[in-house]
N, CA, C and O atoms as CSV, one atom per row, in Angstrom:
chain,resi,resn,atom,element,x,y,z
A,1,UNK,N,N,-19.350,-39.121,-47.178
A,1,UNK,CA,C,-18.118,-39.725,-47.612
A,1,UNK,C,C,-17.466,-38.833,-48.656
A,1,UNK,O,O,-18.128,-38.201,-49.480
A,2,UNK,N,N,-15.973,-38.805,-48.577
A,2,UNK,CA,C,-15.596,-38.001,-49.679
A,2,UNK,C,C,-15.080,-39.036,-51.204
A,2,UNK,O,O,-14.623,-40.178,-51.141
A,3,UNK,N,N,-15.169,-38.741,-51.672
A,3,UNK,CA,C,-14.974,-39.342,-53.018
A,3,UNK,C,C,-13.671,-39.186,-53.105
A,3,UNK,O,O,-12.995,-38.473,-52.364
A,4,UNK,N,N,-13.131,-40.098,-54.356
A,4,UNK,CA,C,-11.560,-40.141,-54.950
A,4,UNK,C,C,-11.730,-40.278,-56.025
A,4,UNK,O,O,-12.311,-41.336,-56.266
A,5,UNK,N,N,-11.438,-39.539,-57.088
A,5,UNK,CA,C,-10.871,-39.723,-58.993
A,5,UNK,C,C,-10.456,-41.015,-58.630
A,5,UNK,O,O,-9.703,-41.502,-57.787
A,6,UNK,N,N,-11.197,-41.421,-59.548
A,6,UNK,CA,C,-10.210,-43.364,-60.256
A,6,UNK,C,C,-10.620,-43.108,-61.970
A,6,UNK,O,O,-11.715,-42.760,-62.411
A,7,UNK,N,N,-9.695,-43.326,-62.534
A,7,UNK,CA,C,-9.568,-43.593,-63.869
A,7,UNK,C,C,-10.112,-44.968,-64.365
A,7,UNK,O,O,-10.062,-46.120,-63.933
A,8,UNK,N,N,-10.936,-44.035,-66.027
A,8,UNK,CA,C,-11.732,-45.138,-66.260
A,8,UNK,C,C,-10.896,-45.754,-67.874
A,8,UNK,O,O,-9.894,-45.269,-68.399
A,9,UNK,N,N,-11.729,-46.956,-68.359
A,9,UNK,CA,C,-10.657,-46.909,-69.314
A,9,UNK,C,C,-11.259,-46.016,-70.797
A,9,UNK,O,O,-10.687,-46.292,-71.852
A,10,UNK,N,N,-12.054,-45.289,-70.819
A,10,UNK,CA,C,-12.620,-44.159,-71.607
A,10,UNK,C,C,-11.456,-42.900,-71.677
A,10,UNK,O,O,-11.251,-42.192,-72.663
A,11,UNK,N,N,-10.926,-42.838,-70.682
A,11,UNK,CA,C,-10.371,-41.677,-70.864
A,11,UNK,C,C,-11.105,-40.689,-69.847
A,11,UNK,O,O,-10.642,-39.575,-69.598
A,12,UNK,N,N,-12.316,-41.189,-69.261
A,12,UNK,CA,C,-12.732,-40.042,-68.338
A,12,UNK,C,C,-12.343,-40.245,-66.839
A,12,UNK,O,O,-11.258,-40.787,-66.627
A,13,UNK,N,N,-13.072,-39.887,-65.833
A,13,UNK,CA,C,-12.722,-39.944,-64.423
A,13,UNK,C,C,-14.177,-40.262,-63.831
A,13,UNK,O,O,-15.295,-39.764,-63.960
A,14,UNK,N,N,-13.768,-41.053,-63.305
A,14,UNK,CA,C,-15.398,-41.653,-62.518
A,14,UNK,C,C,-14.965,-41.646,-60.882
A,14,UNK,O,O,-14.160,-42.467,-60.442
A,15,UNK,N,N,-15.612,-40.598,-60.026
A,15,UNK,CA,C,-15.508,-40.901,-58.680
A,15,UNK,C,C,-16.142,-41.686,-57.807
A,15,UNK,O,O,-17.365,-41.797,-57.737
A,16,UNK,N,N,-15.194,-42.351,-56.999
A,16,UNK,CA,C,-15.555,-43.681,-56.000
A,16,UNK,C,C,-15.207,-42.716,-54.625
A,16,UNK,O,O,-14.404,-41.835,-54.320
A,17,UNK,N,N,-16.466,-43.547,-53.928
A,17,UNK,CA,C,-16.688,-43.120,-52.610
A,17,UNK,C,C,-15.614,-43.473,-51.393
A,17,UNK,O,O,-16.107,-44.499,-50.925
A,18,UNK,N,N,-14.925,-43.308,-50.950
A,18,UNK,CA,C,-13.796,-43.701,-49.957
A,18,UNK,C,C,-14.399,-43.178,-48.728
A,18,UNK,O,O,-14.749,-42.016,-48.521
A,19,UNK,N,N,-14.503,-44.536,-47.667
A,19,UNK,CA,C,-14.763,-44.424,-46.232
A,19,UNK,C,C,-14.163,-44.240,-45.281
A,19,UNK,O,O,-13.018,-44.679,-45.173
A,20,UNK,N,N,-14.864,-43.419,-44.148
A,20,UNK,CA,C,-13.480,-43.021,-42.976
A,20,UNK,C,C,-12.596,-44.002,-42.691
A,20,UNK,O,O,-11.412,-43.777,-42.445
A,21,UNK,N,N,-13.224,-45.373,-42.711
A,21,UNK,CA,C,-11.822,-46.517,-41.913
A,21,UNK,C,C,-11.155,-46.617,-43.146
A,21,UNK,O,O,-9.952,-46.810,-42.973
A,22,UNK,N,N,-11.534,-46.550,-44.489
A,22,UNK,CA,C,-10.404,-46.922,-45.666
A,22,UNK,C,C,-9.441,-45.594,-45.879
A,22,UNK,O,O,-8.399,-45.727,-46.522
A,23,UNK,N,N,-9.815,-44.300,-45.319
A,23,UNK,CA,C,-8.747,-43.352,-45.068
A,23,UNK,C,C,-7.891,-43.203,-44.011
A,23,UNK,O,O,-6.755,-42.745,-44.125
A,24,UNK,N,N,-8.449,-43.615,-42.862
A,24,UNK,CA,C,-7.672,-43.594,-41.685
A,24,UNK,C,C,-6.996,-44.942,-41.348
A,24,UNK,O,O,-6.322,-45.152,-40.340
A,25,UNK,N,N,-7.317,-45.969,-42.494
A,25,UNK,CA,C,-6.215,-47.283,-42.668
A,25,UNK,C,C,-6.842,-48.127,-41.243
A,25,UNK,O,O,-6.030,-48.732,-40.544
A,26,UNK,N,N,-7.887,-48.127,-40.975
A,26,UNK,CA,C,-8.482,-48.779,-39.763
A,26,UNK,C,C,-9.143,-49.921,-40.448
A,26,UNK,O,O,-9.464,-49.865,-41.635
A,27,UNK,N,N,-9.382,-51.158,-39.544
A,27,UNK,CA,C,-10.278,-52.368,-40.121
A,27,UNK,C,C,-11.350,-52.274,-39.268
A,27,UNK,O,O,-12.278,-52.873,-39.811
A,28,UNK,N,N,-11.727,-51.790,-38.119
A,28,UNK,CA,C,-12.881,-51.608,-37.878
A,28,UNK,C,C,-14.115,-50.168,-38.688
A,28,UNK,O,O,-13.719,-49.138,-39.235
A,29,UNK,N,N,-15.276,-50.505,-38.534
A,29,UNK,CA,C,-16.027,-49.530,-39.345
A,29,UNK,C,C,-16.318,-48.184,-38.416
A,29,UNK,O,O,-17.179,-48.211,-37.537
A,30,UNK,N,N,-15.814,-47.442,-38.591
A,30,UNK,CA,C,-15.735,-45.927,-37.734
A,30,UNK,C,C,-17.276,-45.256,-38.254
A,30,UNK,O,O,-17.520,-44.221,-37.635
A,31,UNK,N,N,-18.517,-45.696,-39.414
A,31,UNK,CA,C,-19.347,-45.016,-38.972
A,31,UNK,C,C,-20.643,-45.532,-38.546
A,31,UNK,O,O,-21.752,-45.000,-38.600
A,32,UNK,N,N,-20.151,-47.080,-37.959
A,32,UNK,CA,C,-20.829,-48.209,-37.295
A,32,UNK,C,C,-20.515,-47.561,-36.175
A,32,UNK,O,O,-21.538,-47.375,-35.516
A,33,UNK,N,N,-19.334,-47.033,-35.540
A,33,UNK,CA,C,-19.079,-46.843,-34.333
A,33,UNK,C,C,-19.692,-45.579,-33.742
A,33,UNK,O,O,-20.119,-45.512,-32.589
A,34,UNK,N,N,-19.699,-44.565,-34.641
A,34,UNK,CA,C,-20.578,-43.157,-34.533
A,34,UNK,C,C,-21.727,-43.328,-34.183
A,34,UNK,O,O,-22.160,-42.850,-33.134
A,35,UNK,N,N,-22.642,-44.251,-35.231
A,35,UNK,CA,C,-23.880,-44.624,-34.837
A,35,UNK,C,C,-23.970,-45.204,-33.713
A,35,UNK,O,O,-24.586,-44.469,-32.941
A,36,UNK,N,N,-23.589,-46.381,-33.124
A,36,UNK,CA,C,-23.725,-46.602,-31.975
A,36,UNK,C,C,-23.515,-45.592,-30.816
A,36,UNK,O,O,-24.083,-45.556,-29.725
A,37,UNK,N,N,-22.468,-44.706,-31.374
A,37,UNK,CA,C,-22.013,-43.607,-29.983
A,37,UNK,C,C,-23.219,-42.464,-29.935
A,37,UNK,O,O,-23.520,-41.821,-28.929
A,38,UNK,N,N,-23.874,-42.344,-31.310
A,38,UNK,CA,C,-25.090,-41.026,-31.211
A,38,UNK,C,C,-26.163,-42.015,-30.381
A,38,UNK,O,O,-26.626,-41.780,-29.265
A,39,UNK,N,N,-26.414,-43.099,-31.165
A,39,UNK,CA,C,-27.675,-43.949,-30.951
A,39,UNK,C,C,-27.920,-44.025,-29.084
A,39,UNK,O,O,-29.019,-44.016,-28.530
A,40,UNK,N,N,-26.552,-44.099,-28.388
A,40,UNK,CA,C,-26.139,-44.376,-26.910
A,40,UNK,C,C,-26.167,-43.324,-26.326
A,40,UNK,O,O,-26.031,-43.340,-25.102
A,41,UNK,N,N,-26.347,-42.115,-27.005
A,41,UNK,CA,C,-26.183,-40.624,-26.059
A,41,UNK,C,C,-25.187,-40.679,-25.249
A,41,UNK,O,O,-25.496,-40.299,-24.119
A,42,UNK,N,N,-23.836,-41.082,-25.400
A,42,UNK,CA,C,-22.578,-40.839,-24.836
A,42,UNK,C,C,-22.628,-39.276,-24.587
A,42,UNK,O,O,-22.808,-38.727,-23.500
A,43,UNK,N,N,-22.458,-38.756,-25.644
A,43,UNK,CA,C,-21.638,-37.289,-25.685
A,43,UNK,C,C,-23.363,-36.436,-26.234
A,43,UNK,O,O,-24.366,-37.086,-26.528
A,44,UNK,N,N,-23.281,-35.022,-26.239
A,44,UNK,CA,C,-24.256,-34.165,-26.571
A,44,UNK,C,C,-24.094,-34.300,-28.272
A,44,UNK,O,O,-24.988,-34.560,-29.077
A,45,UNK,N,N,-22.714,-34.045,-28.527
A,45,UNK,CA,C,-22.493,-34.074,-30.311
A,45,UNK,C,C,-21.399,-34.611,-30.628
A,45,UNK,O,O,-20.367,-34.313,-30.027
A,46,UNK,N,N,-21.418,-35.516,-31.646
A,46,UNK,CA,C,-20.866,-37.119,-31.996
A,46,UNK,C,C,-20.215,-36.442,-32.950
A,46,UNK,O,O,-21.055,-35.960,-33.709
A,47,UNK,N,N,-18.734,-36.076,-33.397
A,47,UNK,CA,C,-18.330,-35.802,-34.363
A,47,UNK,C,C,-17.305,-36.821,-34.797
A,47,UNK,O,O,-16.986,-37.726,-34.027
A,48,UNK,N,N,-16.697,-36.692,-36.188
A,48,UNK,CA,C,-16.147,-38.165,-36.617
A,48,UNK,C,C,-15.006,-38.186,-36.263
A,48,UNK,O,O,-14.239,-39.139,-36.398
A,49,UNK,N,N,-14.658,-36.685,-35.556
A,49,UNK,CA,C,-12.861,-37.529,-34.845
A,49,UNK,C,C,-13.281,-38.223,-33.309
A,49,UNK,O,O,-12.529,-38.901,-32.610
A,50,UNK,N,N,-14.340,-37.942,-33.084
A,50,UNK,CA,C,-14.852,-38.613,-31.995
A,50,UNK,C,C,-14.882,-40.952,-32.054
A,50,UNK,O,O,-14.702,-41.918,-31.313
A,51,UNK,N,N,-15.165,-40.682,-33.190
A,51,UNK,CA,C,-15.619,-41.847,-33.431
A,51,UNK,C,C,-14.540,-42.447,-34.553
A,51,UNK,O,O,-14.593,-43.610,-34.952
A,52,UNK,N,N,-13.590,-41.508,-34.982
A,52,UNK,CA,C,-12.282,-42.312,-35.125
A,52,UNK,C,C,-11.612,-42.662,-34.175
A,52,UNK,O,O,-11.418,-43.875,-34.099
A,53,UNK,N,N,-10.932,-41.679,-32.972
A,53,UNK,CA,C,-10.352,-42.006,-31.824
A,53,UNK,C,C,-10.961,-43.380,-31.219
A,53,UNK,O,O,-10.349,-44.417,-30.962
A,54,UNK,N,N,-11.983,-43.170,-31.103
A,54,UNK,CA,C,-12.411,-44.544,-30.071
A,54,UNK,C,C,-11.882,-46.304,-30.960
A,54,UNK,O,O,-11.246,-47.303,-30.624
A,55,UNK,N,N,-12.538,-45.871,-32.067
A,55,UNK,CA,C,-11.949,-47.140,-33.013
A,55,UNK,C,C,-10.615,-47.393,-33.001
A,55,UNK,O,O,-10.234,-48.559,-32.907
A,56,UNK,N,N,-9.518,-46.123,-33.113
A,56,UNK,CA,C,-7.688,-46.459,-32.733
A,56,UNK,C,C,-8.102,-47.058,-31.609
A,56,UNK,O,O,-8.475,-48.202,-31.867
A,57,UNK,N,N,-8.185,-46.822,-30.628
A,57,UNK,CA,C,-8.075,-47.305,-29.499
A,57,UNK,C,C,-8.997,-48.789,-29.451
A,57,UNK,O,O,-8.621,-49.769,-28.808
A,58,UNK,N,N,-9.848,-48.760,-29.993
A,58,UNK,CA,C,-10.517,-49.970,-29.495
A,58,UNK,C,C,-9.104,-51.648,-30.694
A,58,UNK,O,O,-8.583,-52.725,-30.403
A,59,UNK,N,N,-9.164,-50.982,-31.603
A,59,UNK,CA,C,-8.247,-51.344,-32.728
A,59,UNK,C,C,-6.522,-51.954,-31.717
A,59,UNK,O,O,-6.036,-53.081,-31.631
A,60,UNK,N,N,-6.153,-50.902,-31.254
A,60,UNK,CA,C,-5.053,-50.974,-30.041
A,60,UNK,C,C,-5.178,-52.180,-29.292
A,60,UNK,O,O,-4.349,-53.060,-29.521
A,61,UNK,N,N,-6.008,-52.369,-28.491
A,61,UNK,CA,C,-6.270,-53.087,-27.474
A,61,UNK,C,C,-7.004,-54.499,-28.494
A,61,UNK,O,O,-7.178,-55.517,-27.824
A,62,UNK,N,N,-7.335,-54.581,-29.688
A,62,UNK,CA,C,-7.771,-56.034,-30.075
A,62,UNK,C,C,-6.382,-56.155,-30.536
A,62,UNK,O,O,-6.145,-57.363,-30.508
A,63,UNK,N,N,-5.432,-55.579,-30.911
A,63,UNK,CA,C,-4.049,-55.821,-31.275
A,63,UNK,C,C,-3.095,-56.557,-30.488
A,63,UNK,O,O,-2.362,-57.531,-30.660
A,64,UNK,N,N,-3.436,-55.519,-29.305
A,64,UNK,CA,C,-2.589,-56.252,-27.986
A,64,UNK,C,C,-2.740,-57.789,-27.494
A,64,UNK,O,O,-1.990,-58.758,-27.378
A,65,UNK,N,N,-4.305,-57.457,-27.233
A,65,UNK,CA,C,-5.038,-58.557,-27.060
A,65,UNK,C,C,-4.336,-59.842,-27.809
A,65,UNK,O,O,-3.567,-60.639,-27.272
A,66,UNK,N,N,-4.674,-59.851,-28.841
A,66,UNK,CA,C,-3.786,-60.600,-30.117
A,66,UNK,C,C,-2.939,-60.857,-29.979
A,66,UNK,O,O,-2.865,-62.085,-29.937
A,67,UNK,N,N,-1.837,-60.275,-29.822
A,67,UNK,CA,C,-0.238,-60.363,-29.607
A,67,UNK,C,C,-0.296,-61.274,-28.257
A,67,UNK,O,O,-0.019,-62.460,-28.440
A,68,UNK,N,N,-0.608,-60.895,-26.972
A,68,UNK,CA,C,-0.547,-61.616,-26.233
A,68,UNK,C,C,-1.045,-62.917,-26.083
A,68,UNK,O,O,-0.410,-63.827,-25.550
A,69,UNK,N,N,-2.202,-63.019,-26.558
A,69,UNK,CA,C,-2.886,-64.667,-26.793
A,69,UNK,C,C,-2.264,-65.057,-27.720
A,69,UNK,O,O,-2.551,-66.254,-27.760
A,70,UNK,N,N,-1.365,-64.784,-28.773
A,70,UNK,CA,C,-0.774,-65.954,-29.653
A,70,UNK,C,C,0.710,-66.096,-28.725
A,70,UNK,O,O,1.183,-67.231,-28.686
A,71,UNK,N,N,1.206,-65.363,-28.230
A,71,UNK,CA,C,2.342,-65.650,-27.271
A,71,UNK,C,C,2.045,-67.121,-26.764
A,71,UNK,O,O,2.547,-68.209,-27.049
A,72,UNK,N,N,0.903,-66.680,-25.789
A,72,UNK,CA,C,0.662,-68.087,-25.027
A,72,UNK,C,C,0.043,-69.075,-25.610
A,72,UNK,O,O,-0.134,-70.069,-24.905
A,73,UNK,N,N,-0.370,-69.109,-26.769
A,73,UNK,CA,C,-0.590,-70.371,-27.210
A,73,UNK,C,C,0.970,-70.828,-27.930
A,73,UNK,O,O,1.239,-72.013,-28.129
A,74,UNK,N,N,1.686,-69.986,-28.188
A,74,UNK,CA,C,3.056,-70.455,-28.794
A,74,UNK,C,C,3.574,-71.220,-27.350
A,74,UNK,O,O,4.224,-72.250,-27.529
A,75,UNK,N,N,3.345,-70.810,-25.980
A,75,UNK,CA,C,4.356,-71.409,-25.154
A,75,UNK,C,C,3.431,-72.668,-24.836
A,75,UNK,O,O,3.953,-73.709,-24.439
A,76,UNK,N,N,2.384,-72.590,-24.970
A,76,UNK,CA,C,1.910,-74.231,-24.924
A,76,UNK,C,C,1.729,-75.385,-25.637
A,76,UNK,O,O,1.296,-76.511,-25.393
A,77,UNK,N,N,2.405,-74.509,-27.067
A,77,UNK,CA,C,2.244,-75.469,-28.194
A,77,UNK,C,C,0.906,-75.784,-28.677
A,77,UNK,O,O,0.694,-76.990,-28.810
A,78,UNK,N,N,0.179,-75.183,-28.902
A,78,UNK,CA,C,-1.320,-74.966,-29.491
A,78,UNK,C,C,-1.106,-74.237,-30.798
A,78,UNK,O,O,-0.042,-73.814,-31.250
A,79,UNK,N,N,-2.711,-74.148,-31.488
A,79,UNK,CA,C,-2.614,-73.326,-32.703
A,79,UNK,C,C,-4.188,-73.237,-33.128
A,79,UNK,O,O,-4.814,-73.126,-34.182
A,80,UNK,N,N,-4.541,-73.364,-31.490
A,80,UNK,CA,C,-5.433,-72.419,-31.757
A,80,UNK,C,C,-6.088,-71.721,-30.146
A,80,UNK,O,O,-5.960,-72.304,-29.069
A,81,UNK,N,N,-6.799,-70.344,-30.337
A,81,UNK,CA,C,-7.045,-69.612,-29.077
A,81,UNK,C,C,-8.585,-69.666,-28.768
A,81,UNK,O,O,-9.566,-69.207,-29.352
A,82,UNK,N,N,-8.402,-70.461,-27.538
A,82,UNK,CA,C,-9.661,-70.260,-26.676
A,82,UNK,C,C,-9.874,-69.417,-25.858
A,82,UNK,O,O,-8.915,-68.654,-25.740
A,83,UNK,N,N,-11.049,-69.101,-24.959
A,83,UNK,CA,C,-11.224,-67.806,-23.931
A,83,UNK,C,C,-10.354,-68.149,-22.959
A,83,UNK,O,O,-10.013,-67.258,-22.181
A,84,UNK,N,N,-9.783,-69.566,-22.782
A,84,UNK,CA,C,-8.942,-69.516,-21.212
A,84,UNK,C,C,-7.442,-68.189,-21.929
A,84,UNK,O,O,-6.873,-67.257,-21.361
A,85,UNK,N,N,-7.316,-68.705,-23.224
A,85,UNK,CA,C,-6.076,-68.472,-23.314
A,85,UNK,C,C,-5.952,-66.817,-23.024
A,85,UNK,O,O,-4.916,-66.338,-22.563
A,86,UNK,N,N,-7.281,-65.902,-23.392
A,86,UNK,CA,C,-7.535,-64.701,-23.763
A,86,UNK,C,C,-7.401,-64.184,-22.215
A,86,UNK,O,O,-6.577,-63.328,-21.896
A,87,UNK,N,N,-8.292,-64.790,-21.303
A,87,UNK,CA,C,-8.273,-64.398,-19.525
A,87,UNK,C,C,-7.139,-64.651,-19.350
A,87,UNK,O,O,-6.655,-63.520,-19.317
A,88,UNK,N,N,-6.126,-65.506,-19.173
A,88,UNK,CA,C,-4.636,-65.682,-18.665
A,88,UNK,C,C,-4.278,-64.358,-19.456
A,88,UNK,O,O,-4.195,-63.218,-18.999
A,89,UNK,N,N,-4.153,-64.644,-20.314
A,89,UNK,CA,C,-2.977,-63.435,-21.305
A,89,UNK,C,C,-4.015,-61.645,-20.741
A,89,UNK,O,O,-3.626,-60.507,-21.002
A,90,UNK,N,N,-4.682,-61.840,-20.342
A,90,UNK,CA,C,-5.394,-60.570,-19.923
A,90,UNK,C,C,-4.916,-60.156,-18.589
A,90,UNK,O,O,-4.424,-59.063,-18.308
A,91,UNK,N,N,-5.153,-61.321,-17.672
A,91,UNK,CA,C,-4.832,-61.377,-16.433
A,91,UNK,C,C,-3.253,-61.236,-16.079
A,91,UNK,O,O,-2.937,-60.634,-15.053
A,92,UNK,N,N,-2.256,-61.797,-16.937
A,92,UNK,CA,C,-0.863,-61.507,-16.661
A,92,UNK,C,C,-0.101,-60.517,-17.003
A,92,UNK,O,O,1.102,-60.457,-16.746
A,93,UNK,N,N,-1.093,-59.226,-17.924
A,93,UNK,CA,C,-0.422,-57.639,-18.208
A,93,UNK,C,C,-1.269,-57.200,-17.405
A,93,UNK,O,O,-2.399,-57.547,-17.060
A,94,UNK,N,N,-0.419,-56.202,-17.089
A,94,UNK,CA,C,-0.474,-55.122,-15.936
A,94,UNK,C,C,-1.636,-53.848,-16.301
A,94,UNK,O,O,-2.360,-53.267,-15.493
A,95,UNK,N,N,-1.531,-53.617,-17.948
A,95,UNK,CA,C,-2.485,-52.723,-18.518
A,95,UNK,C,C,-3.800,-52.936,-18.637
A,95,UNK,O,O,-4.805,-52.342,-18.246
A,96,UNK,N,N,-3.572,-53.991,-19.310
A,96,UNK,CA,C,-5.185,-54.675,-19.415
A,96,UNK,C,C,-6.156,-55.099,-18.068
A,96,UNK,O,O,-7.330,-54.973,-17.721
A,97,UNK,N,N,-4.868,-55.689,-17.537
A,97,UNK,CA,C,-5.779,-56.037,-16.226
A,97,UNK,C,C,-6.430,-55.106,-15.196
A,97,UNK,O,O,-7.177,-55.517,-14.309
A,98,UNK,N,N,-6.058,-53.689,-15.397
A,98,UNK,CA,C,-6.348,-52.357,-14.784
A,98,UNK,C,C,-7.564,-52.113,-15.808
A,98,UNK,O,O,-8.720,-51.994,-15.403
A,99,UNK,N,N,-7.195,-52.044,-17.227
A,99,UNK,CA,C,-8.227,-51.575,-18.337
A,99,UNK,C,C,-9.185,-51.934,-17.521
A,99,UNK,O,O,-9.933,-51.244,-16.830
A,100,UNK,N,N,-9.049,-53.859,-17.747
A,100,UNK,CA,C,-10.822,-55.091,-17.451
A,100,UNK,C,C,-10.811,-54.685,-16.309
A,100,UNK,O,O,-12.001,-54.420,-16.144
A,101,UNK,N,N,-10.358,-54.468,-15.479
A,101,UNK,CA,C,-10.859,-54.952,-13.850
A,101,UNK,C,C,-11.598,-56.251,-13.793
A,101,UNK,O,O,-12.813,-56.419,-13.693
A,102,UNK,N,N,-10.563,-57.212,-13.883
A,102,UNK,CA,C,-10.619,-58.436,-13.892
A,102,UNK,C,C,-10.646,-59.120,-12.385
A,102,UNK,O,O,-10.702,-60.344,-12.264
């Protein structure tokens, strides 16, 4: 991890550790995802733009995901999302439904 200067109230500088998802502004954990990708022998060598990319993308698609299941619970008047709502809203885009092979 690389560190960041944060100011202390001494007057000195005390460095804090900053993590790949808190630099690359991601909410999933990118070196949860590495580990799993070395641990799985995907690739010969796991490097961390390897295992940032996959997190955008996996990040992308829980977004979408999202967006579309609160759509349809808005058109049914609900407020809250079950798995039917997640399979319909999966099943009625064209992307996803190629992604799942549903």
């Amino acid at each position: 991890m690389k560190k960041r200067a944060v100011s202390r109230r001494d007057g000195g500088l005390k460095e804090k550790n900053v993590s790949m998802s808190t630099r690359a502004c991601l909410r999933f954990l990118v070196r949860t995802i590495g580990h799993h990708l070395k641990k799985g022998r995907y690739l010969q060598g796991i490097k961390h733009g390897n295992s940032i990319y996959i997190v955008v993308v996996l990040e992308y698609l829980a977004a979408k995901d999202h967006e579309l299941d609160g759509n349809g619970i808005r058109d049914k008047k609900n407020n809250m999302i079950i798995p039917q709502h997640v399979l319909l809203a999966m099943r009625n885009e064209e992307e996803l439904e190629n992604c799942w092979l549903l």
